[in-house]
N, C-alpha and C positions, 0 to 999 in steps of 0.2 A: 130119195127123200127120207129124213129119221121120222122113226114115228115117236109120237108123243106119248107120254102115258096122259092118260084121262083122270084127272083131279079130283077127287070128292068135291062135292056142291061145298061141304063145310070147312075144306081148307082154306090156307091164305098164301097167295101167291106171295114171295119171299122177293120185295124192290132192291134192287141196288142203285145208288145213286153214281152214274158215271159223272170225272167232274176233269174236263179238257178242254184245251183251246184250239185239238187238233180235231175237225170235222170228222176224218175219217178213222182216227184211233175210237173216234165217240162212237163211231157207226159200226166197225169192227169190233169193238167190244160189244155194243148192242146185239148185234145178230149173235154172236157167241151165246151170250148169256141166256136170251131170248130161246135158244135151241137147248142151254139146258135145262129151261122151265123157268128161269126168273123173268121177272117183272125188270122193268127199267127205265129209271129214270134220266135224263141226261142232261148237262151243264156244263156250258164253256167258264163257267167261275162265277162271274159278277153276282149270280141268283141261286146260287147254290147255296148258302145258308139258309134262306127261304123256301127253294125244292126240299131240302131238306127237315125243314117246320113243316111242312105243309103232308112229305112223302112218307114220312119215318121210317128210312130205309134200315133195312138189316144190316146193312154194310155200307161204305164210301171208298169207290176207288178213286184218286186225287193225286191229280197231275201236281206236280210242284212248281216248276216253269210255266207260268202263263202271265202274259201282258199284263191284264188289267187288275185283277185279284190274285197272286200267287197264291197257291195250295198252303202255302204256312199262313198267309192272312185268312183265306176260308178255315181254315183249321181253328184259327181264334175266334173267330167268329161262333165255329160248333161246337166249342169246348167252354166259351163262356155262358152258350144260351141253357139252360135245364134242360129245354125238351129236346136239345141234338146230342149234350153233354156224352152222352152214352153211347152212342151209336160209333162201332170200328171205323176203321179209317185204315183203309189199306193206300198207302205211299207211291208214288207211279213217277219215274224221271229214267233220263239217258245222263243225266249226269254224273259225274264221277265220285263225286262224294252222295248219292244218296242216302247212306248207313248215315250219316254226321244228319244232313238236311231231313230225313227220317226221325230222328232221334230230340233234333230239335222242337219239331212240330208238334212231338210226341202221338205219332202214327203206331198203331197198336202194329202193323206191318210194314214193308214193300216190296218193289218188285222193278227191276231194274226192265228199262226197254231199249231194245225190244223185248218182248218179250213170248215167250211158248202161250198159248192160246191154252194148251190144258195146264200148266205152272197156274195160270191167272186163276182158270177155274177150281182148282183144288185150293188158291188161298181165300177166295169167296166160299166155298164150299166152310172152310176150315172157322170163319167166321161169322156168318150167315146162318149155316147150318144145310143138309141138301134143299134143293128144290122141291 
């Protein structure tokens, strides 16, 4: 089992908002993130504008392919509101053009899947800040 370091009472746990349509990338990236000390939020799309009103995450990693809200319409959604405008946006797809669909969205990153479990965590780290 890792151990954890122990927090100051006066820190702030660092949220990531995960944003997929896939259950178990959601849950695999959660335990991940969770073991490196972040906070986490998670959404299959549709309320993810709103998780993120509500969470103010440090970062957004966001799936691009999803059924009902794709990651480029959640993306307009976070980039027209003020209070999400600001908040990264790390890019997340198997597709082939993700640099193009990346770029589109205007994703401050991404990260092609599959993907290395510590790749993910060094680009959360990189925008987030550590845990």
């Amino acid at each position: 089992m890792a151990k954890r370091k122990l927090k100051d009472e006066r820190s702030v746990v660092k949220t990531v908002l995960v944003v997929d349509d896939d259950w178990l990338i959601r849950e695999v990236i959660t335990l991940a993130l969770d073991d490196a000390g972040y906070g986490v939020v998670a959404s299959d799309g549709i309320d993810a504008p709103e998780l993120a009103r509500e969470a103010q995450p440090a970062v957004v990693l966001l799936d691009i392919n999803m059924p009902v809200m794709d990651g480029v319409e959640v993306r307009r959604h976070l980039h027209a509101d003020p209070a999400t405008a600001h908040i990264p946006v790390i890019a997340l797809s198997a597709a082939t053009n993700l640099r193009a669909r990346a770029a589109e969205m205007e994703a401050n990153d991404y990260l092609a899947k599959p993907f290395d479990l510590a790749e993910l965590l060094l680009r959360i780290e990189k925008w987030a800040g550590p845990a």
